[in-house]
C-alpha positions in Angstrom: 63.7 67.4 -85.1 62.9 70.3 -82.6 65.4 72.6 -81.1 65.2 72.5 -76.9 66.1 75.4 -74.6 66.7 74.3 -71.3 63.7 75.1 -69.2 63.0 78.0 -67.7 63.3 76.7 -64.1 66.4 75.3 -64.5 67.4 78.4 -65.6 65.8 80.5 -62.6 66.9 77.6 -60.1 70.5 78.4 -61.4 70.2 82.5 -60.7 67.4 83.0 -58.2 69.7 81.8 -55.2 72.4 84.6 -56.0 70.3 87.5 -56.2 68.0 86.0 -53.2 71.1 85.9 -50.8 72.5 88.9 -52.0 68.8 91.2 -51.6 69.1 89.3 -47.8 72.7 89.8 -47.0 72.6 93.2 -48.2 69.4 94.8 -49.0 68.5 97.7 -51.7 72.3 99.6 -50.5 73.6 96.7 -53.1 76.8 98.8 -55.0 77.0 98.6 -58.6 79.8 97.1 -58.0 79.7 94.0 -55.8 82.9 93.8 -54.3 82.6 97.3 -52.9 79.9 96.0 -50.2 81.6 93.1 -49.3 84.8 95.0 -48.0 88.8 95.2 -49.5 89.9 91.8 -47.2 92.0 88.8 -48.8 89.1 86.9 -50.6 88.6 90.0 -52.8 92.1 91.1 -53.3 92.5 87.6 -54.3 89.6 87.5 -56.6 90.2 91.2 -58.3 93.8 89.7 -59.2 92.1 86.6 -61.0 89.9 88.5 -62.6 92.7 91.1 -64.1 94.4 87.9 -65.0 91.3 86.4 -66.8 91.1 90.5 -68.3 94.8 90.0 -69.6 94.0 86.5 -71.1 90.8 87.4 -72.5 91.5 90.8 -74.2 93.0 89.7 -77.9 90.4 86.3 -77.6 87.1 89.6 -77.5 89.3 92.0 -79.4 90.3 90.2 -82.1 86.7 89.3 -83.9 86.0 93.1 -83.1 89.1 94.2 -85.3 88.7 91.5 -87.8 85.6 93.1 -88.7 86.8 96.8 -89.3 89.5 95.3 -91.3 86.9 94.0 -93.4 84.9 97.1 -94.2 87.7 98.9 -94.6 89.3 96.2 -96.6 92.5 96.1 -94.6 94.2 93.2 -95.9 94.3 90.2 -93.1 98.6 90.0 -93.2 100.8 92.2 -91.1 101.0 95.7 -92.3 100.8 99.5 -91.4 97.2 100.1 -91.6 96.6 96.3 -89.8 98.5 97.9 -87.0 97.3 101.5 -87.4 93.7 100.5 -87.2 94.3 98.1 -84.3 96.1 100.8 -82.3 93.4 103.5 -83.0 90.5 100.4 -81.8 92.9 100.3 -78.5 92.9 104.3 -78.0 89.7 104.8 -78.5 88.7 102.1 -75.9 90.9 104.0 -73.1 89.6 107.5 -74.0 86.3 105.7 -73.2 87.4 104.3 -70.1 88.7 107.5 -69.1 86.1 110.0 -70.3 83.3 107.5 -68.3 84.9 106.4 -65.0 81.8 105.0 -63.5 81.9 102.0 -65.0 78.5 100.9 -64.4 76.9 103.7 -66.7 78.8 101.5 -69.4 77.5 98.4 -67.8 74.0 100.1 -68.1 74.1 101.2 -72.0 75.7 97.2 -72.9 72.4 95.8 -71.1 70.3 98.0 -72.8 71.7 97.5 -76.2 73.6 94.7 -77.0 72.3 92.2 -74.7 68.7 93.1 -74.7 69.3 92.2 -78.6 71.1 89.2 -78.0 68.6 87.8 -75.4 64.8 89.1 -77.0 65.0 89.9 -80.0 67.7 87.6 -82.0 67.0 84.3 -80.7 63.3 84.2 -81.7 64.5 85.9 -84.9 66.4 83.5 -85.8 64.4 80.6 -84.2 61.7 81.6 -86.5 64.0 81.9 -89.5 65.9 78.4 -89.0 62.3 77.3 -89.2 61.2 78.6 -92.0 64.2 77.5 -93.8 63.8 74.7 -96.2 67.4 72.3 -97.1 68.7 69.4 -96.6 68.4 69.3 -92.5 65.2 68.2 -90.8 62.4 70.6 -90.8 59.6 71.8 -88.2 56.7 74.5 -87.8 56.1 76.7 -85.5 52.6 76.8 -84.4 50.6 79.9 -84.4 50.7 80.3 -80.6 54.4 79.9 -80.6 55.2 82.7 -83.2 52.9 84.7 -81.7 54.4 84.3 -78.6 57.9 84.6 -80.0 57.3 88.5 -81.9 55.6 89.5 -78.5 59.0 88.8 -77.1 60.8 90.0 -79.4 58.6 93.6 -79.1 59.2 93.5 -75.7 62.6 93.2 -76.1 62.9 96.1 -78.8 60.5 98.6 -76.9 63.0 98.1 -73.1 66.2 98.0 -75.3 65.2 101.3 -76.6 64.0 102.5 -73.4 67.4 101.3 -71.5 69.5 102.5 -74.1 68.3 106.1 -74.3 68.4 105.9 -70.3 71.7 104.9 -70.1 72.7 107.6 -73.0 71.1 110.0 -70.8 72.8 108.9 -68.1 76.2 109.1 -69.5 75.6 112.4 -70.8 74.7 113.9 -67.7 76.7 112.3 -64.9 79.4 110.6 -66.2 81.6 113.4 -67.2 81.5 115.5 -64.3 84.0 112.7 -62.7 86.0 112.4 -66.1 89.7 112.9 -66.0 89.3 115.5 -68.8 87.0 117.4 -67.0 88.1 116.9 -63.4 91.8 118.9 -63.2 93.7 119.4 -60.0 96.2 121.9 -60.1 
């Protein structure tokens, strides 16, 4: 039995609209952040609280797997305990020395997309596509035809060669604007 994606028009019907409407309502000017073109009135007030709500219930649901997993190279032992809380609170530091060395949080934004989700949206999916093919067990089978893995490693260079290009952009990027505006940098007084 073959695996379906949803088709790629469904997909495009789904985002298309958004980024047609927005390019019309307002142009190239479009802010990094969206909510700065739209103005400060009560429909965004109203949605930055919801999303600092959905940050605050969120946070441990994204931070946890993250933590679990330094625990587990550093075998940390998974009960409560100094170096469980230790670790923890260094992972928590470390995240707002980021967030204040790199104010403009776009440049972050920026490095993400050219990293970690070029990877998760080029490169791993055939990868693994291809492998659960090629796997032989006790689930139902299928070949991927010539075309189709051909197809699939051209995607997954594309994916490798603009991650690589986006992520040393957005290094460079960081490196060269981003701490001009830092809070370690930028002293008044």
């Amino acid at each position: 039995q073959k695996i379906h994606c949803p088709p790629v028009p469904l997909i495009l019907s789904l985002y298309l609209p958004v980024s047609i409407i927005g390019y019309a309502v307002i142009g190239s000017d479009v802010d990094s952040n969206i909510l700065l073109n739209v103005g400060m009135g009560t429909a965004v007030q109203i949605a930055i609280g919801l999303e600092i709500i959905n940050l605050i219930g969120t946070y441990i649901v994204s931070f946890n797997p993250v933590a679990l997993a330094f625990e587990e190279m550093l075998n940390i032992p998974n009960e409560f305990g100094w170096k469980r809380v230790s670790l923890r609170t260094g992972i928590v530091v470390l995240e707002v020395f980021i967030c204040l060395a790199i104010p403009d949080f776009s440049l972050i934004l920026n490095l993400i997309g050219g990293s970690a989700t070029t990877l998760c949206t080029f490169v791993l999916p055939p990868l693994m596509y291809m492998k659960l093919a090629d796997m032989k067990g006790e689930w139902p089978t299928w070949s991927v035809p010539l075309w189709e893995r051909t197809y699939l490693i051209e995607i997954i260079i594309v994916g490798i060669v603009g991650g690589i290009c986006a992520t040393i952009s957005a290094v460079g990027a960081i490196l060269a604007k981003s701490f001009d505006n830092s809070c370690f940098t930028n002293f008044n007084g």
